[in-house]
C-alpha positions, 0 to 999 in steps of 0.5 A: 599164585604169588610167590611165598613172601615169608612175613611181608607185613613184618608181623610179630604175634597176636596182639588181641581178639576182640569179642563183642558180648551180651553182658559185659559183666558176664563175659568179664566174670567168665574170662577172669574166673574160668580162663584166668584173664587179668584185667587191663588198663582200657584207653578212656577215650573210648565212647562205648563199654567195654574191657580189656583182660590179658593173660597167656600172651594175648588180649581179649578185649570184650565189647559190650553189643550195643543191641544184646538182644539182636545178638544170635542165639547161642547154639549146640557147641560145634568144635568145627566152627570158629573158636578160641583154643588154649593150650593146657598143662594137664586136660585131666584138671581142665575137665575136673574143673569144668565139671565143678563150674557145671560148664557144658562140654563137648570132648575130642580127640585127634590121632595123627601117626601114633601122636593123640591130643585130647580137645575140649570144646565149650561156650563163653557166655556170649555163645563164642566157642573156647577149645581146651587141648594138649595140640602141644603134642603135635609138631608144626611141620610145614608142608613145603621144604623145612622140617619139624619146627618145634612144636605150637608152643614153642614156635619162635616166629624168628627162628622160622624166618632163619630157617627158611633164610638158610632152607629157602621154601620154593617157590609155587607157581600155579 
């Protein structure tokens, strides 16, 4: 196995997600007034439709499918497959609202060491699976060397690399 080369793509953070959907009106109302995304300026050099939204630090770019019909079909929620997860102020509003919007849920929650952080998993119109939580609550601890490093909020990808320049990781060889 290579040795831990820390950022060797010089990487900063994520930029967008891209979600290819069945109705681009749909997904657009969905991620503008369910998760309070904005709309964005698209290049117009773009030969197919679609948009892109911001908010929290990300992009969501939605591709309208061009065969919609060939698209899988949307299944039970499973918070065990891929999904999007947002991080919440108050998961008790979360649900009221999602209630309010008759929005189709699945709850969790996850004990590590005493720490609780409550999930909420749900569909897009598109079938994609979102994830509301409190993850905040459990500190990002790397398994080799370093200690705690804040928490999933607050993780600043440059005060890792300092950490790991004054605490280096060693190195794993298999």
């Amino acid at each position: 196995m290579k040795e831990n080369m820390g950022n060797p793509l010089h990487l900063t953070s994520l930029n967008h997600i891209s979600i290819v959907c069945r109705s681009l009106e749909k997904s657009l109302d969905f991620y503008q007034n369910v998760l309070g995304f904005f709309l964005t300026r698209r290049p117009c050099s773009f030969d197919f439709d679609g948009a892109w939204l911001f908010n929290y630090g990300i992009g969501i770019h939605l591709l309208q499918s061009e065969d919609p019909q060939s698209m899988p079909e949307i299944s039970q929620i499973n918070p065990k497959g891929n999904h999007i997860s947002f991080q919440c102020e108050s998961m008790a509003t979360v649900e009221k609202k999602l209630k309010e919007m008759k929005i189709e849920y699945v709850q969790s929650k996850v004990e590590e060491g005493g720490i609780y952080v409550d999930q909420l998993f749900f569909h897009d119109p598109d079938g994609t699976v979102i994830e509301i939580c409190n993850c905040d609550n459990l500190p990002v601890i790397p398994l080799a060397g370093g200690g705690t490093i804040l928490s999933c909020q607050r993780v600043n990808f440059n005060t890792q690399q300092q950490q790991q320049q004054h605490h280096p990781l060693p190195s794993i060889h298999l």
